[in-house]
C-alpha positions in Angstrom: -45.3 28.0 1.0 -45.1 31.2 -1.3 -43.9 33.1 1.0 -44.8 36.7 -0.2 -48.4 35.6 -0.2 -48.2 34.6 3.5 -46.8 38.0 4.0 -49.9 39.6 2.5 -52.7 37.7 4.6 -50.4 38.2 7.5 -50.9 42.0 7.0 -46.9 42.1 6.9 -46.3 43.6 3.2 -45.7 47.1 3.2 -43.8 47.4 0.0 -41.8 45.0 -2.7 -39.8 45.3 -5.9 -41.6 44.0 -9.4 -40.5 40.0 -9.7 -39.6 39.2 -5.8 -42.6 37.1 -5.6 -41.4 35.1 -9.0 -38.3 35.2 -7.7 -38.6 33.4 -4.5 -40.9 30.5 -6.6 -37.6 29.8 -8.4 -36.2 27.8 -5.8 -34.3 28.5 -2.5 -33.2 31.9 -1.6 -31.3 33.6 0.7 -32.4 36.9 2.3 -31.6 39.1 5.2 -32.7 41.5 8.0 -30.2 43.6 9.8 -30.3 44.4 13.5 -27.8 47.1 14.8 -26.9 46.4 18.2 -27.2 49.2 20.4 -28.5 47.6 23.2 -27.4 43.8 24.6 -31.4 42.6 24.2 -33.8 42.8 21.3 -37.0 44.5 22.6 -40.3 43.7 20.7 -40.1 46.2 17.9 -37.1 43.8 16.5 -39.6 41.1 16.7 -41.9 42.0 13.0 -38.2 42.1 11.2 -37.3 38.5 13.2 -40.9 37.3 12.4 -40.3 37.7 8.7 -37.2 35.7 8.8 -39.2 33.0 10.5 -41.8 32.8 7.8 -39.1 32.9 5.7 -37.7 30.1 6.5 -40.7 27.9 6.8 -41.4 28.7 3.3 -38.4 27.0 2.5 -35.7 30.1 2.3 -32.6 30.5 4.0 -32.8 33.5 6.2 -30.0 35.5 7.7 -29.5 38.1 10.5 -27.0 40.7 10.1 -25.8 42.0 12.9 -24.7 45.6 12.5 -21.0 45.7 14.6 -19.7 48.5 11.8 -23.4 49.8 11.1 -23.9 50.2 14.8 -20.4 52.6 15.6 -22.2 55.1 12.7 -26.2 55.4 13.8 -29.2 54.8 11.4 -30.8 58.4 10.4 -34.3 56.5 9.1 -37.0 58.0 11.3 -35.4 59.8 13.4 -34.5 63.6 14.4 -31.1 63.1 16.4 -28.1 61.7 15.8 -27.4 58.6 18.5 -24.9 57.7 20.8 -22.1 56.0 19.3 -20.8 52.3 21.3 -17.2 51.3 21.2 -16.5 47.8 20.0 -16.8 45.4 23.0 -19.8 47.0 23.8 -20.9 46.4 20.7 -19.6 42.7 20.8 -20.8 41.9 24.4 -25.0 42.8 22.5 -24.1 41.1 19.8 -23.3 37.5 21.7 -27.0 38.3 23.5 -29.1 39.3 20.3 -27.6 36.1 19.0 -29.1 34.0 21.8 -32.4 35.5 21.5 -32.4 34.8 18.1 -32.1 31.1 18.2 -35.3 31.2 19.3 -37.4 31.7 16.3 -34.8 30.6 13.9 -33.0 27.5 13.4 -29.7 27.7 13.2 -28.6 24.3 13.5 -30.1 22.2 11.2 -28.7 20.4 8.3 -31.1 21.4 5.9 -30.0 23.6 3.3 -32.3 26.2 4.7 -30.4 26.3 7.7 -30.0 30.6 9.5 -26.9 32.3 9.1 -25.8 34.8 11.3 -23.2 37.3 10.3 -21.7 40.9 11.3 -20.7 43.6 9.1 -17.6 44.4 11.2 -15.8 41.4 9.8 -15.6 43.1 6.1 -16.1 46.4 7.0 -12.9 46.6 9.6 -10.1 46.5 7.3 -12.0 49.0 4.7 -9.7 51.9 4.5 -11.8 55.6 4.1 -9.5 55.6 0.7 -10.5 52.8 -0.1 -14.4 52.8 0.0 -15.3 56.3 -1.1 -12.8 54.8 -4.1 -14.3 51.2 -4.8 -17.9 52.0 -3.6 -18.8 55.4 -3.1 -17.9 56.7 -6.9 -20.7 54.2 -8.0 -23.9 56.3 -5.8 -24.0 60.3 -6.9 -24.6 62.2 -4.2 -28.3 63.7 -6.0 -29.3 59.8 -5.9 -28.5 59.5 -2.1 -30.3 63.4 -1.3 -33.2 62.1 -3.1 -34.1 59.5 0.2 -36.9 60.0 2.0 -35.0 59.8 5.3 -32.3 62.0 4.3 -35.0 64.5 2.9 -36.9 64.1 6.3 -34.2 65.0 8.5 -32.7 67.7 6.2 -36.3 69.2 6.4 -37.4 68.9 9.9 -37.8 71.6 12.2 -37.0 70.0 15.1 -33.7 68.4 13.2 -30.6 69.4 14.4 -29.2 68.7 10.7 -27.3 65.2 10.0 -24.0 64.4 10.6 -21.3 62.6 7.1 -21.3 59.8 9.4 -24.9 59.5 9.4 -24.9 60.5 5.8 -23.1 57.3 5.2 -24.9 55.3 6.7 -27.2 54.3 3.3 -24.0 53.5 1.5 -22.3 51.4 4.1 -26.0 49.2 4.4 -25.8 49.4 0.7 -22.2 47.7 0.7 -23.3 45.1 3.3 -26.0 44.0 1.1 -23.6 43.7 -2.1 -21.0 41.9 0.0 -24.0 39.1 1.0 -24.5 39.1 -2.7 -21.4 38.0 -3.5 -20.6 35.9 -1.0 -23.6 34.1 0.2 -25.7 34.9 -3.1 -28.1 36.7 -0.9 -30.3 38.7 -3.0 -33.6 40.3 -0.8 -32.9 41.9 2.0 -35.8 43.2 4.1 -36.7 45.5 6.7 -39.2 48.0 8.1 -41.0 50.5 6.2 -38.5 53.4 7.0 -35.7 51.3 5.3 -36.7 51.2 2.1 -34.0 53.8 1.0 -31.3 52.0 2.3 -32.2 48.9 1.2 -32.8 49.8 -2.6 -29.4 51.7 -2.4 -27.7 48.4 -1.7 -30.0 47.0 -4.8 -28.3 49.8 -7.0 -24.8 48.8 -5.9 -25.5 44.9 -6.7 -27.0 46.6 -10.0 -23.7 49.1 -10.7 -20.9 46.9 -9.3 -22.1 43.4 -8.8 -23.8 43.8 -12.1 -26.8 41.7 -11.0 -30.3 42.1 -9.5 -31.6 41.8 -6.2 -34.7 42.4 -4.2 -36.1 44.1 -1.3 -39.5 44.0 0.5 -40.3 46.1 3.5 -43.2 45.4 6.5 -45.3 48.2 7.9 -44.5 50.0 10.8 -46.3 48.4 13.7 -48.7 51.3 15.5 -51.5 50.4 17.7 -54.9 50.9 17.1 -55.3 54.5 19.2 -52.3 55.7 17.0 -49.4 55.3 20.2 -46.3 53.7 19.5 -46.0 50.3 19.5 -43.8 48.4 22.3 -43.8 51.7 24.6 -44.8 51.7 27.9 -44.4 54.2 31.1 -41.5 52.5 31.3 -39.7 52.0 27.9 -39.3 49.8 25.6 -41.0 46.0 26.1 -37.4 43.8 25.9 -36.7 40.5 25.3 -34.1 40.1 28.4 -35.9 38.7 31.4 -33.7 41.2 33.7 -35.1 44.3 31.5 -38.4 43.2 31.4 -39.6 40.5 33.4 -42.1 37.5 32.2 -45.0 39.2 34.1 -44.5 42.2 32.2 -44.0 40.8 29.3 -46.8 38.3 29.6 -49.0 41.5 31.0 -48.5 43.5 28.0 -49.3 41.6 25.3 -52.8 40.4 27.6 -53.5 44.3 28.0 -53.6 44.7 24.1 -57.7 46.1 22.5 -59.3 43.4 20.6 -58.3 45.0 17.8 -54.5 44.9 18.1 -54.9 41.5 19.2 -56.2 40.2 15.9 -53.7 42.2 14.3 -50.9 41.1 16.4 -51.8 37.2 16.0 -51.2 37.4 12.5 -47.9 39.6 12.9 -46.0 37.6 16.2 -47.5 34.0 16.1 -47.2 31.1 13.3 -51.3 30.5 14.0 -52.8 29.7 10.2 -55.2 31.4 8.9 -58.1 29.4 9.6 -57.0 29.2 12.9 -56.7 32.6 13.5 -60.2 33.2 12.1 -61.7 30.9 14.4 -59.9 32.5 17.2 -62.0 35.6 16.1 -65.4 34.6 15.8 -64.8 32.9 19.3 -63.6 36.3 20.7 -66.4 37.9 19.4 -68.9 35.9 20.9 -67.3 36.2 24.6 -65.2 39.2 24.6 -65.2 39.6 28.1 -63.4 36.3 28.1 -60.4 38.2 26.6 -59.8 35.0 24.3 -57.5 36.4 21.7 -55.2 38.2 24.1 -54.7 35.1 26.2 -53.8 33.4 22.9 -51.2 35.9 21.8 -49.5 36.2 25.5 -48.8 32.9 25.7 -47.6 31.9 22.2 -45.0 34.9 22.2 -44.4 34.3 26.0 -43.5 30.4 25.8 -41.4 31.5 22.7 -39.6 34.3 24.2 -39.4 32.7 27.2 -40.2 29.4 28.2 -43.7 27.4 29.2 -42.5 27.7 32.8 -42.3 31.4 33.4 -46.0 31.6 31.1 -47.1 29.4 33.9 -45.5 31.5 36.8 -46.9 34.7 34.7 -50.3 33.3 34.6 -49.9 32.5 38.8 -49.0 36.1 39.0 -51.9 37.4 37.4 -54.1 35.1 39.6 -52.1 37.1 42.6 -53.5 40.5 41.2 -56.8 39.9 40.3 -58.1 36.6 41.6 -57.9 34.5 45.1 -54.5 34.3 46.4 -52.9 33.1 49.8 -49.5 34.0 51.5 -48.0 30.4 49.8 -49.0 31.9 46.4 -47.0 35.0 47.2 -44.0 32.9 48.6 -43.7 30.5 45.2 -42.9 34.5 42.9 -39.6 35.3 42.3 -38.6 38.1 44.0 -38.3 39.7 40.5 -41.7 38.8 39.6 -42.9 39.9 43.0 -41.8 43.6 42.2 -42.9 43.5 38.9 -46.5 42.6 40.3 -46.5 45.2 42.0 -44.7 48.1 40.0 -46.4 51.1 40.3 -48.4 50.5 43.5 -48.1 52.8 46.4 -44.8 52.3 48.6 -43.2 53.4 51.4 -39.7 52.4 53.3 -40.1 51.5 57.1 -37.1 50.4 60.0 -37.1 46.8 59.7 -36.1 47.1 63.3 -39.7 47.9 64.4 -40.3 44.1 63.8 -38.2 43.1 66.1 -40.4 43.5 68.7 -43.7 43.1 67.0 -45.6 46.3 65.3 -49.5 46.2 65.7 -51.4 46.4 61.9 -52.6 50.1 63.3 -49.7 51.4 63.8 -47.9 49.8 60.5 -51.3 50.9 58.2 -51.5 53.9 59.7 -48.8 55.7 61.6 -45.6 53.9 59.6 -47.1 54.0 56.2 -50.1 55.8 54.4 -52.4 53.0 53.6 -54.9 54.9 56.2 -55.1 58.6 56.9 -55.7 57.8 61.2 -55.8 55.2 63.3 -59.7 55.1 63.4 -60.2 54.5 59.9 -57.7 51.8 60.0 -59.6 50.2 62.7 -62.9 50.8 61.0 -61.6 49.1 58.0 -59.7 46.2 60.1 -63.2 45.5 62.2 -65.0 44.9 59.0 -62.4 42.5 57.9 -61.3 44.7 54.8 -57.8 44.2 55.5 -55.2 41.8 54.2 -51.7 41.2 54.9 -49.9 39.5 52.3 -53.2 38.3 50.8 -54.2 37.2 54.3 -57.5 38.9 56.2 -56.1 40.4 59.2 -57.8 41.8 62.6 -56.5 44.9 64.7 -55.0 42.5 66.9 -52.8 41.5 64.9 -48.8 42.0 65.3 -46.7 42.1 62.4 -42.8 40.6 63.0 -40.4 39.4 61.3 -41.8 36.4 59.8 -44.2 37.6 57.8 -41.6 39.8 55.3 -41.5 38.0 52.0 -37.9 37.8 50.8 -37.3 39.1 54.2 -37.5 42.6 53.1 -41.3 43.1 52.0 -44.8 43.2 53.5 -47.8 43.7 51.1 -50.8 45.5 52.4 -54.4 45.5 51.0 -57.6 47.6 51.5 -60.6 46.4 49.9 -60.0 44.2 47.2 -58.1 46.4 44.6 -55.9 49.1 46.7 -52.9 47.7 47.3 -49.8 49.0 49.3 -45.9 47.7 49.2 -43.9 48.2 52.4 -40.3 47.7 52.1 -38.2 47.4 55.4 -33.9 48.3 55.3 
């Protein structure tokens, strides 16, 4: 597979250096993407720069993840106005052992093959550099005009909203630069790649291996993935889309990707799957013909769903969805995780009642519309109840009934409905 072309028809090119695509045709290469870990899950953002890897190796290559434990203490300036927070090693460590996990994944790591991923961190060869020593052996070979002369340095120095940049952050391009010359020489790495706003850093590290290393390597950079109305991509109300089950749960996950236009489907098939081109085409035309059927977003969700997670929780994520929008029972509701439960019904109205009123029994009335807000009196609840709009945990109910303790789900929980689409979460402590 030439890999550079499958880049191009994938729509993941953004820029390359003259003779990377003859380079790669030569025979087995090794390249690299590097991931600073700053937080203990890789959220969806991470997932073009992993996606690249994957491609890479199918064509053949041996890809390699770099995870940033020294690059991580300093804070990457590309794209950004602020300097970050700073993590101490073992927090740094500790999301470094679960970005590994989530890596193995979508690259194989053990296979015998020549091909097989590496992972590596920059703290092993970066720890023992004295200050003395680098600005000696590696920062007399940048000038400091070459290193101004970057787009994100220029950015930030320019910015109004910049609150300046730190020498730490400063730095930065030099120490990414040294990783990349240290993979040269020891694991004959020569293309490292990244997003669009790394190109600066990456072509520093090209002009070490050039200076010191007195060879030549590559670099190729994706674009930045926006969304078709211009918002950022992998943002919700919520934050960031993440690849840990605890930050954001299946559903979500699942949810997002299946709330995606038409037209960010397409483009996101081609970006996050390993669908051909011809497949991906005829997913197209089949869209077009049915969009209501929402074909292409059901194809994306559950590819990157099974893959992230497993075929299981795409199967729970699809019964979830069922719970929303189509016919449900009290059974369906009872099979969720509780975590999935919530995350069905984030954002719905709420409101905390005395789980001691269940004791006893509570009539619907009095729960709909004295103990929570579902109904504004008592006489529109029992309008509503007498012509059977009401559900209780997916069940019609009458205004006879009394709610006890029995019908909490996870023994904490009662879901109310009006009409089809209003929904209403009681939680009893």
């Amino acid at each position: 597979m030439n890999f550079v072309k499958e880049l191009e028809w994938r729509e993941m090119l953004h820029s390359s250096m003259p003779g990377v695509e003859e380079h790669l045709l030569e025979g087995m290469r090794c390249a690299y993407v590097g991931i600073d870990p700053t937080a203990d899950s890789l959220h969806i953002g991470h997932l073009v720069g992993v996606m690249m890897l994957k491609h890479f190796q199918s064509a053949g290559h041996r890809p390699m993840a770099l995870i940033g434990g020294a690059t991580g203490m300093i804070g990457d300036p590309s794209g950004k106005s602020k300097e970050r927070n700073l993590l101490d090693e073992e927090a740094l460590r500790h999301n470094q052992e679960c970005i590994k996990k989530q890596l193995s994944k979508f690259l194989d790591f053990d296979t015998k093959a020549e091909n097989g991923a590496l992972i590596v961190n920059n703290y092993d060869w970066m720890k023992d550099f004295s200050f003395l020593d680098f600005i000696r052996d590696v920062g007399k070979h940048i000038t400091v005009n070459y290193m101004m002369a970057k787009d994100s340095v220029k950015k930030r120095l320019t910015s109004d909203d910049s609150e300046g940049m730190s020498f730490t952050e400063f730095t930065y391009q030099l120490v990414q630069g040294y990783d990349f010359l240290h993979l040269f020489q020891q694991n004959d790495c020569t293309l490292q790649m990244g997003g669009s706003d790394q190109w600066g850093n990456i072509t520093t590290g090209t002009e070490m291996i050039r200076r010191i290393g007195n060879g030549k390597a590559f670099a190729i950079t994706c674009p930045l993935i926006t969304k078709a109305d211009g918002g950022k991509f992998g943002k919700t109300e919520s934050g960031n889309v993440w690849l840990d089950p605890e930050k954001t749960s299946p559903y979500s996950f699942y949810q997002f990707w299946m709330n995606v236009s038409d037209e960010d489907a397409a483009k996101y098939l081609k970006i996050f799957t390993l669908f051909t081109q011809s497949e991906i085409r005829s997913m197209i035309t089949k869209h077009s013909e049915a969009p209501h059927l929402r074909l292409l977003q059901s194809a994306l969700a559950k590819d990157i769903t099974i893959r992230v997670h497993s075929e299981e929780d795409y199967t729970n994520a699809l019964a979830a969805s069922d719970i929303l929008f189509g016919k449900s029972t009290t059974d369906d509701l009872k099979k969720l995780s509780e975590r999935d439960f919530l995350a069905i019904f984030d954002g719905v109205p709420q409101g905390a009642v005395n789980k001691e009123l269940l004791k006893n029994g509570l009539n619907i009335v009095e729960l709909s519309a004295v103990e929570t807000d579902l109904f504004s009196s008592n006489g529109e609840a029992r309008r509503m109840l007498k012509s059977n709009a009401v559900s209780l945990n997916k069940e019609k109910v009458s205004e006879s009934k009394i709610v006890n303790l029995d019908d909490l789900l996870f023994d904490k929980y009662l879901i109310l409905q009006k009409g089809k689409k209003n929904y209403y979460l009681v939680m009893f402590s």
